[in-house]
C-alpha positions in Angstrom: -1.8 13.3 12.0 -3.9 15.5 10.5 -2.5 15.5 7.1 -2.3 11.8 6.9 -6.0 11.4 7.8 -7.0 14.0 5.2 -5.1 11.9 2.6 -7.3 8.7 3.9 -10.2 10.9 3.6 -9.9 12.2 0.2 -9.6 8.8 -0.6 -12.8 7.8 0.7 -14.2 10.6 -0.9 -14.0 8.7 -4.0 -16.3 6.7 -3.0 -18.4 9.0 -1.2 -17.4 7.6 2.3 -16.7 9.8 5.3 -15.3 9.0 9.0 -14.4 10.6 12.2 -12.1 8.9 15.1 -13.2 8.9 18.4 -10.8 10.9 21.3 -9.6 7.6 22.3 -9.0 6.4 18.9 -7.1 9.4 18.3 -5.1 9.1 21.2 -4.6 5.3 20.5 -2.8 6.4 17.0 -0.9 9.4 18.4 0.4 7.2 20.9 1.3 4.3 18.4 2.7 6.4 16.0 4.6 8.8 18.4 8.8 7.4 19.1 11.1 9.3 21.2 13.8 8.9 19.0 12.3 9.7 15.4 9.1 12.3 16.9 5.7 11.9 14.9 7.4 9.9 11.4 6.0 6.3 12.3 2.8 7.8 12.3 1.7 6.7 8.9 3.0 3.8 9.1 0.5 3.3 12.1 -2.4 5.1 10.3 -1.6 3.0 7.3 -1.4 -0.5 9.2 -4.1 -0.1 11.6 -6.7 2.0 10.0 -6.1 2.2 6.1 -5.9 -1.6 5.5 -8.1 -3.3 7.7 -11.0 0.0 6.3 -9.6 -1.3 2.4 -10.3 -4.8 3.6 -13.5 -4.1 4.7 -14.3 -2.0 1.5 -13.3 -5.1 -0.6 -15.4 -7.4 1.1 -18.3 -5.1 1.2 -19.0 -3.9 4.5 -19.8 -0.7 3.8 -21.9 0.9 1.1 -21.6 4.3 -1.0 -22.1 7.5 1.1 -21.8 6.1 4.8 -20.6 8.0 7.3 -17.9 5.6 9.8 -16.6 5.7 13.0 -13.4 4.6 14.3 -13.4 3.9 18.1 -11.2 1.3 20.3 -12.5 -1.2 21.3 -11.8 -3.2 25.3 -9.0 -4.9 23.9 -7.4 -1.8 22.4 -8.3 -2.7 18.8 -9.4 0.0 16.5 -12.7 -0.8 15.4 -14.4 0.6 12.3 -18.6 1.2 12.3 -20.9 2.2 10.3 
């Protein structure tokens, strides 16, 4: 997981973004992107899915701004939400 998330995080570096996940949001990804029969390799599909384009989205419409520090957490319904 880790490797994927630096990935995501060198590409926010490019715009001089940073983010952490939350335990739980960890969890929720290691969960999704964990499958008995192929191990950890849906995992960036997951990370790319539900945390790399809804954060791209968000970037296009302008929700965040140049050197903002984001957290991604889960929200009641199990969503991943991103904050600034």
């Amino acid at each position: 997981m880790e490797i994927q998330l630096g990935l995501l995080r060198q590409r926010l570096s490019e715009r001089k973004l940073t983010f952490e996940l939350t335990a739980k949001a960890r969890e929720q990804i290691a969960n999704e992107g964990y499958d008995p029969v192929y191990g950890a390799r849906p995992l960036k599909r997951v990370i790319q899915q539900r945390l790399q384009n809804p954060l791209a989205l968000k970037l296009l419409q302008g929700d965040f701004k140049e050197g903002q520090h984001l957290l991604v957490d889960v929200d009641a319904s199990g969503e991943l939400k991103i904050h600034s």
